[in-house]
N, C-alpha and C positions, 0 to 999 in steps of 0.2 A: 567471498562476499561478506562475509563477517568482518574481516577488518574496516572494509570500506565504513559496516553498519557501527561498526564503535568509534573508528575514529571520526566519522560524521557528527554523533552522537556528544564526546568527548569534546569536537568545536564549540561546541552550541556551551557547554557547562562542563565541569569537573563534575564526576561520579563514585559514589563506592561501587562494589561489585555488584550488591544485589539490587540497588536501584538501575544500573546500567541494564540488568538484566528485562525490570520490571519496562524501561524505557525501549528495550529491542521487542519488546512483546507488543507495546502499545505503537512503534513505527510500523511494524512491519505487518503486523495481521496478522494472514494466512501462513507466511512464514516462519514463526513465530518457533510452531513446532521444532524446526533442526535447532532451533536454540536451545543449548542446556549448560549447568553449570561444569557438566565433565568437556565441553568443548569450549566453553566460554576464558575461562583463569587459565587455561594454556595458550591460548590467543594473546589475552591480556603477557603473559610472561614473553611470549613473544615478541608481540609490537615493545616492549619494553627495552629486553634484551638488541633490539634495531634502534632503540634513541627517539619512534614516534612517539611514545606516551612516559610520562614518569609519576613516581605515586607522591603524593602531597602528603599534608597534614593530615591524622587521623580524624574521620569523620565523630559526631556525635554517636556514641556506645547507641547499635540497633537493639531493641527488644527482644526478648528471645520469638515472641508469636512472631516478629515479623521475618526473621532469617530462620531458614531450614537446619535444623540439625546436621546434614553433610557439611555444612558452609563453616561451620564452627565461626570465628574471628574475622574471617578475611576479608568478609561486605564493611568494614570496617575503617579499610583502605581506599584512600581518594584518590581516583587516576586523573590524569590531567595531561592533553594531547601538548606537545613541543613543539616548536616551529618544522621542524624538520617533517613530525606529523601532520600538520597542517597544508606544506607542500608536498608529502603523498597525498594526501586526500584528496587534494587539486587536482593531481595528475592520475587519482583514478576517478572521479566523477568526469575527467574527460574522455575516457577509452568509453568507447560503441562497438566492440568487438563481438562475434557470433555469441560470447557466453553474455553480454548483456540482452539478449532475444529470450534465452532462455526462462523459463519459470521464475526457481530462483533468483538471478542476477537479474532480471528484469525489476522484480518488484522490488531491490536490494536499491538499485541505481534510482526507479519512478520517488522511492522514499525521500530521496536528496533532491528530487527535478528542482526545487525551487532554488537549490545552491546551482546549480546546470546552465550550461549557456543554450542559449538559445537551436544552435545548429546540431547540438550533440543530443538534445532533446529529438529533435528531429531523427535525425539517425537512426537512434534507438527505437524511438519510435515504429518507424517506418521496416526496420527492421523487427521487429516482435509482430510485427502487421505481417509481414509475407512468412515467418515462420507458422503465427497462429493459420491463416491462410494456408499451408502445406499439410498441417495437421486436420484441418478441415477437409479436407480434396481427399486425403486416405483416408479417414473415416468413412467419405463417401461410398469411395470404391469397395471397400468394405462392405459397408450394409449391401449395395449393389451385387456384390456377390456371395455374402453369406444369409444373407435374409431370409435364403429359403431352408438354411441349415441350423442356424440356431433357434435355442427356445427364447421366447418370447419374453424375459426377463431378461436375456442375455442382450435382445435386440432393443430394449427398451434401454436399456444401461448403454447402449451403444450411441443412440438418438437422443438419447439427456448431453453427453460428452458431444455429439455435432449440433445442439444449440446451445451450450456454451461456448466452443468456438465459432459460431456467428455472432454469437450476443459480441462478446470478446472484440469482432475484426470491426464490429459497427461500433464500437466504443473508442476503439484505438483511432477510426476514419476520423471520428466526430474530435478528438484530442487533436490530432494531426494537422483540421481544417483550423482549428482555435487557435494551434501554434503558428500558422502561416498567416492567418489574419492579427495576430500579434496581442490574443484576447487570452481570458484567464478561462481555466475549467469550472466549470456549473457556470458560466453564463449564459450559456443557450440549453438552460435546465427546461425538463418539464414545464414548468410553470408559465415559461416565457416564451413558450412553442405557441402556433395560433390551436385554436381546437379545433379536434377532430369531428367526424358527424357524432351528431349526440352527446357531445362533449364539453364543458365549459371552461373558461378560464379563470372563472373565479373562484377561488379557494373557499372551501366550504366553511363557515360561519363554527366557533365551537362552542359546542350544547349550552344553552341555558343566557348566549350571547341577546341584545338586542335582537339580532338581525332575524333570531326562530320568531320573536313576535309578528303575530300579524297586525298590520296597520290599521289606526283606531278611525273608524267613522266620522264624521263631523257630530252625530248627535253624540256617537260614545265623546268627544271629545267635549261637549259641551255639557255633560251631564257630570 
């Protein structure tokens, strides 16, 4: 999943190391963590040593605050993905195989959806939908049958993990229904839902706005 995440990355611009690195932390989020520089510059030597990426011109000399002492020189180095790179990239943003359901590869492949065709979005999709969905169901059976066995912070840590995977399958449904109606994500945002009982739709006014004024009388207004 890392290659895919740099040579994605690498399409969009030419990078030194540590910006590449600062770039995989801001794509990716939550996964952010398995990134590190002792797995990242053997990757890079990698795709290299294959003909995807080749290093360019030296970058502008980084700061010492700004590179880590292990890095010594090397964020210094501009990579730059090759054609050849370019058409792997292609052909793995279009594999939908069991490992893009996964955790990882999941959120590795949704990072790129916007380079993704249309059908293979789907796929994935619909595929991380019936995994998270399988994870949900054993969790179930779980609590079902140890509920009466575990302590009660065990069982709570167990019921936080089965409503994130319901939050999770009712997210993935709402993507799912967006991609088949051929619409973008956040358009059927909160906002634009009707409201709920007790609920409005109009965005609350911020402090200090006209709209906290209460409206002026005719005498206030003629006085």
């Amino acid at each position: 999943m890392l290659d895919l995440a740099i040579l994605g990355l690498l399409h969009e611009t030419p990078m030194h190391g540590y910006e590449l690195r600062k770039q995989l932390g801001t794509k990716l989020g939550a996964i952010r963590a398995a990134i590190s520089y002792g797995s990242l510059y053997p990757t890079l030597r990698r795709l290299q040593a294959a003909g995807l990426i080749t290093e360019g011109a030296p970058a502008e000399p980084v700061t010492a605050t700004e590179v880590p002492a292990l890095t010594t020189r090397r964020g210094r180095v501009v990579y730059k993905i090759t054609a050849e790179g370019k058409e792997r990239f292609q052909e793995m943003l279009a594999q939908a195989g069991p490992e893009t359901y996964e955790d990882a590869g999941f959120g590795v492949h949704f990072a790129f959806f916007a380079r993704t065709d249309q059908d293979t979005r789907l796929r994935i999709l619909e595929g991380r939908r019936r995994r998270i969905e399988e994870r949900r169901e054993g969790l179930r059976d779980a609590l079902t049958r140890a509920a009466e066995r575990i302590d009660a912070y065990t069982l709570e840590l167990q019921r936080h993990g089965l409503d994130a995977c319901e939050r999770e399958v009712r997210w993935l449904e709402e993507l799912i229904a967006t991609e088949r109606s051929g619409g973008q994500p956040g358009q059927n945002s909160r906002a634009t839902q009707p409201a709920g009982p007790g609920e409005s739709n109009t965005t609350p006014p911020p402090p200090g706005s006209s709209r906290h004024l209460p409206e002026r009388t005719e005498d206030e207004e003629g006085g």
